[in-house]
N, C-alpha and C positions, 0 to 999 in steps of 0.2 A: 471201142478203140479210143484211147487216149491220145493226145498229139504232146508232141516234147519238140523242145527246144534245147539244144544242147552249145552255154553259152561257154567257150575254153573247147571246143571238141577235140582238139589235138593234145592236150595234155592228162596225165595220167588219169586223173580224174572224168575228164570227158574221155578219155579210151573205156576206162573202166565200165562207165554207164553204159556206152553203145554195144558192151560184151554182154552186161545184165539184157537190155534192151534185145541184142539178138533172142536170147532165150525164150524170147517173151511177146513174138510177133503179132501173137494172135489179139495183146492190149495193147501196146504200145506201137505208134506211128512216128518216124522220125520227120518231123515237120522241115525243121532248121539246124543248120550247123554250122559255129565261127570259129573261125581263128584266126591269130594273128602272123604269122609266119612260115609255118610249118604244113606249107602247101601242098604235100608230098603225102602227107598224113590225111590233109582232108580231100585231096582226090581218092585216096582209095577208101576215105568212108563212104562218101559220096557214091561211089560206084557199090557197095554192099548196100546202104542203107535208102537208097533214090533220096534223098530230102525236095522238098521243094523249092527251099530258099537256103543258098550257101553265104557266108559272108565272110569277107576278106579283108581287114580292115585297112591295107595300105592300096591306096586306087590302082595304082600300074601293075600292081600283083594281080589286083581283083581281076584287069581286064585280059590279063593272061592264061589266069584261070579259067576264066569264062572260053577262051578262047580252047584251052586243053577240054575241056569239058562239051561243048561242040563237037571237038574233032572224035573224040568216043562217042557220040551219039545222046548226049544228054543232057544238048539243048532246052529239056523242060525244066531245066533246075534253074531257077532265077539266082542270078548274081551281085550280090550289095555291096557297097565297101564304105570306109567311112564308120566314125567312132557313133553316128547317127543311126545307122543300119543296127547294129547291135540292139538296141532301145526299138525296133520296127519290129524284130523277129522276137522280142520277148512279148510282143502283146500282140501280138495277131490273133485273129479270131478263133484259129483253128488248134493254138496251143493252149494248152490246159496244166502245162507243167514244164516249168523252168530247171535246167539243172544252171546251178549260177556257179560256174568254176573256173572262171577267169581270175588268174591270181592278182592279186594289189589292188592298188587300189582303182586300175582301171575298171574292174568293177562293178564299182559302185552305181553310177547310172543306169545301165541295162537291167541290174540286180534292181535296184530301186523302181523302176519302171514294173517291173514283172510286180514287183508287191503292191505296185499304186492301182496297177489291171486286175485286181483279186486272181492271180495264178496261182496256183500251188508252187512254190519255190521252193526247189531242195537246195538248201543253200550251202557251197563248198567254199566261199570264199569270206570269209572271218574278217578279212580288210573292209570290207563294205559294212559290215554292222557295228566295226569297232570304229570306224569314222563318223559315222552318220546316226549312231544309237538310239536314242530317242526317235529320230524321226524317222529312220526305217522304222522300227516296231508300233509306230502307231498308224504308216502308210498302211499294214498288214490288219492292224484293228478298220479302219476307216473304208477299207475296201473289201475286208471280208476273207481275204488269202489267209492260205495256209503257209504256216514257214514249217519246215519240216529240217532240221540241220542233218548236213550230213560227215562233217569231222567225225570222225570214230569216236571220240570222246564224248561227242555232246549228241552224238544220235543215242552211246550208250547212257549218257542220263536223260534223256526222255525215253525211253526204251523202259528206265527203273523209276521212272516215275510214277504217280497214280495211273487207274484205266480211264480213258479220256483225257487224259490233261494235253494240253492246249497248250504253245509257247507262249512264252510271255503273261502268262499269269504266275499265280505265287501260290506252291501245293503248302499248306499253312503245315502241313504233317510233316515234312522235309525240312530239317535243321541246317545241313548242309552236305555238298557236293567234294568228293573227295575226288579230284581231277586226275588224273594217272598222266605220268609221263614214262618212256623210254629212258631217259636222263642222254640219251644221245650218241654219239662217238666217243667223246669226250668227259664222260661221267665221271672216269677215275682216273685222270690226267692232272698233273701239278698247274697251278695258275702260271708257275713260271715255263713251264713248256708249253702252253696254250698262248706265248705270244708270235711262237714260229709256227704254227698250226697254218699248212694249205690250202685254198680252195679245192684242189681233191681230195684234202681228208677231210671237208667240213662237207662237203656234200656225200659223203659214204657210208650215209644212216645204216646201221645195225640192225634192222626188221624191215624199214617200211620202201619203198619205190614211191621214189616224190620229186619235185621238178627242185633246180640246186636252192633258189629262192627259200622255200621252204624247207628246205634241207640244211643250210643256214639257220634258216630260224632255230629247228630241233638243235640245231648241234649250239648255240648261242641260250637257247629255253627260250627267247622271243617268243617262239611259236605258241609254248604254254602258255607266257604271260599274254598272247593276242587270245587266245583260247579262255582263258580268266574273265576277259573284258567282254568276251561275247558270250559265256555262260551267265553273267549278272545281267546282261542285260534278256538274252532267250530264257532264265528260270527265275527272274527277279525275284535274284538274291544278291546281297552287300559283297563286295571283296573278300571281308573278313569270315563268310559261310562258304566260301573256297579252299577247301585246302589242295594244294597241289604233290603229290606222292610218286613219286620215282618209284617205277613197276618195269626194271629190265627187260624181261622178258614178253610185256606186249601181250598178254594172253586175258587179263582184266583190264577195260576199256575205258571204265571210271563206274563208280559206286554213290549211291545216295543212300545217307545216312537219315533215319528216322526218328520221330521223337520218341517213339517207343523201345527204342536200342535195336531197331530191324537195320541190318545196312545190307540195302540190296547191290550187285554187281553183275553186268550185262560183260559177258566171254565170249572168247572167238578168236581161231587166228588171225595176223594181222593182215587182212584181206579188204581194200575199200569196196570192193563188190558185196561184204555184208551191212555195213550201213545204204548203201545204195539199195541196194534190193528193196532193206526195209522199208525207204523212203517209198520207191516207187509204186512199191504192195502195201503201202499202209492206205486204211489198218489193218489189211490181212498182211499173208509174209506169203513168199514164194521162192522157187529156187535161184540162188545167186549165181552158182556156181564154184562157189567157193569151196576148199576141203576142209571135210568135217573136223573140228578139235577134237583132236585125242589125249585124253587127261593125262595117260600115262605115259605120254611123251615128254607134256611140260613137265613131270617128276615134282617141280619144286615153283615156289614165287615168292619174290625178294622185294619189301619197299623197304624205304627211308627216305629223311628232306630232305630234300635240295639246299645243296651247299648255297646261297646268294652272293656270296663273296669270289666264289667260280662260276657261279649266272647271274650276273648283276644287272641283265636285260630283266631276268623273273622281275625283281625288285623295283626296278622304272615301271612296271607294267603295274604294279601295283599300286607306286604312286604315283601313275598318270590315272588308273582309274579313281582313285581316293580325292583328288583334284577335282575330277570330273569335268563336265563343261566342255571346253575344244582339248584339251590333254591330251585323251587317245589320239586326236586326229594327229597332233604333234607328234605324237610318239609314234605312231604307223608313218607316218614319212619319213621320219627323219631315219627309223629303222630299215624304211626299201631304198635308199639313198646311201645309207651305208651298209649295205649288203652289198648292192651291185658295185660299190667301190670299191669292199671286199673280193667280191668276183674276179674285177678287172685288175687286181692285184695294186692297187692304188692305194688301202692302208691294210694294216694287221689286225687279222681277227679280233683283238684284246681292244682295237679302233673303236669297235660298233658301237658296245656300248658307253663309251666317252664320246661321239658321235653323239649321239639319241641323249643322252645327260643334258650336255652343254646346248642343246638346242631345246630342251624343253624349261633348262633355268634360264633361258633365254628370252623366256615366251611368257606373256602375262596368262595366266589364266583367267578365261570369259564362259560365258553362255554359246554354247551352239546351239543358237535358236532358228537358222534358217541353211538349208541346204546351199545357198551362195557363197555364205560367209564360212562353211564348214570347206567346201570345195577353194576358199581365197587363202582359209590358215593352210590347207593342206598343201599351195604353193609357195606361198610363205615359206613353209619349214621348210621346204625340199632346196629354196634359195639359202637359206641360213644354214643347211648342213653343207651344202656344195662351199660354203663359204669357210667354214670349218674345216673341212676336206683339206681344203687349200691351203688352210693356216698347219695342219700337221704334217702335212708333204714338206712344209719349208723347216 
């Protein structure tokens, strides 16, 4: 029996896992489970899955919880709260496996704690490694953890990687990563009608079920271009051995190109319970639950590049990682600062990325050499875009 920690449990992501995880009782032990709001969601996992320890990260929620959780009779489940607690339940002794799916860059710390405790981390959340790069991937060498990714995109290139390989080395036989996208809701929409674009239509992805956050990203390409930054860093490869390819249809996950003209490609409906599974049974595989791909459903499959001049987030993404140093970190704030202002209907979709621009030609670029000073730009930015915000509202 394996113990997990399930860090986001109430979002699709932690839904997801705890559905592979039912299947699968007889390895898997549900240790821990957090979230931050959506309390409704984690009493009734709580009640299927017993955890030990729940956490709740705003205190007057947490002690209401505890208290609803009493009253059903399930008193032996410990209750935490507190952005501290998150970082308790990834290294406890009894877990052996982190699912890290707390989206943004909140994060990062608990994620980073699981990789410094040698855990196996499936890792869901792209923000944490595109802020912290370097020095997550060498917490994971220094202590011996597994990172095992679980974006669909980047489970399916280590999926097509060599047998054995290891994140964060460099397969010298791999030229480069041809990255698949959806291209979004918005694919084949004119720039000039993507500046009335709603936040319900920017979160009404076309394949996948995903929290609006993210749903944003896809419909914006953010999402690829954060996907970009954490494939060079999880396949240490350059920017430039990325190519990113618009695949409508979702059916090829992404493909690794070989020096020998071999380009392999890892399929599948789009279901996050197949990279999850993988994670969890690697390296064996077992069942997801997922349904099976039927070839002659999909009939057909469609790429081409990405317009930049209609995703001009892809293109920041690329020269915030080419910059290097604190870049990404600027560019992942400044980009969940102007999503959520997106959300709250405070600028225009077409905002975002003049938002993330103006804030990264803002910003000198330096060395992220210490987890303080990475976590001090990333409040930096989020000051500097709210300021920005403000200057286009008037």
């Amino acid at each position: 029996m394996k113990g997990i920690c399930v860090l986001g449990a109430t979002g699709s992501i932690g839904v997801s896992t705890l559905d592979v995880v039912a299947r699968h009782t007889d390895l898997y032990q549900v240790i821990a489970l957090t979230a931050n709001n959506n309390i409704d969601t984690l009493y009734d996992q709580c009640l299927q899955h017993r955890p030990e320890y729940a956490v709740v990260v705003d205190e007057g929620k947490a002690r209401a919880f505890d208290d609803r959780l009493k009253y059903s009779g399930l008193s032996d489940i410990k209750v935490l709260s507190g952005v501290k607690a998150l970082e308790q339940v990834a290294t406890l002794a009894s877990v052996d496996s982190v699912m890290a799916a707390i989206v943004g860059a909140a994060g990062l710390l608990p994620s980073l704690a699981a990789a410094k405790a040698g855990k196996t981390v499936l890792l869901a959340n792209k923000e944490a490694l595109v802020m912290s790069g370097a020095i997550f991937m060498q917490a994971v060498v220094d202590s011996g953890a597994h990172l095992l990714p679980i974006d669909s995109e980047h489970n399916a290139i280590f999926q097509c990687m060599p047998s054995g390989y290891q994140t964060g080395l460099q397969a010298k036989e791999a030229r480069r990563i041809l990255l698949t996208a959806s291209g979004g809701p918005f694919r084949n929409m004119s720039i000039d009608q993507m500046i009335n674009v709603t936040p319900a239509q920017a979160v009404a992805h076309p394949n996948w079920d995903m929290g609006k956050k993210i749903s944003v990203d896809s419909a914006t390409m953010m999402n690829k271009g954060l996907e970009m930054i954490e494939a060079c860093l999880l396949f240490n490869m350059r920017p430039e051995q990325i190519q990113v390819v618009i695949h409508p249809q979702s059916v090829i996950h992404s493909m690794v190109d070989y020096i020998d003209g071999t380009v392999l490609a890892q399929m599948g409906n789009p279901d996050m319970r197949i990279p999850i599974a993988h994670s969890l049974a690697w390296p064996e595989r077992f069942d997801s639950g997922a349904k099976p791909l039927n070839i002659f459903d999909v009939k057909r499959m469609d790429f081409e590049e990405p317009n930049l001049d209609r995703f001009p987030c892809l293109r920041l993404a690329y020269k915030a990682m080419n910059l290097g140093g604190i870049m990404p970190t600027v560019l992942n704030a400044a980009n969940e600062i102007a999503v959520e202002a997106f959300l709250n209907e405070q600028v225009r979709f077409t905002d975002i990325p003049v938002i993330i621009e103006r804030c990264m030609d803002a910003t000198a670029t330096k060395q992220a050499d210490t987890l303080d000073f990475i976590l001090e730009v990333d409040q930096q930015a989020r000051l500097l875009s709210n300021q920005i915000i403000a200057e286009l509202k008037n």
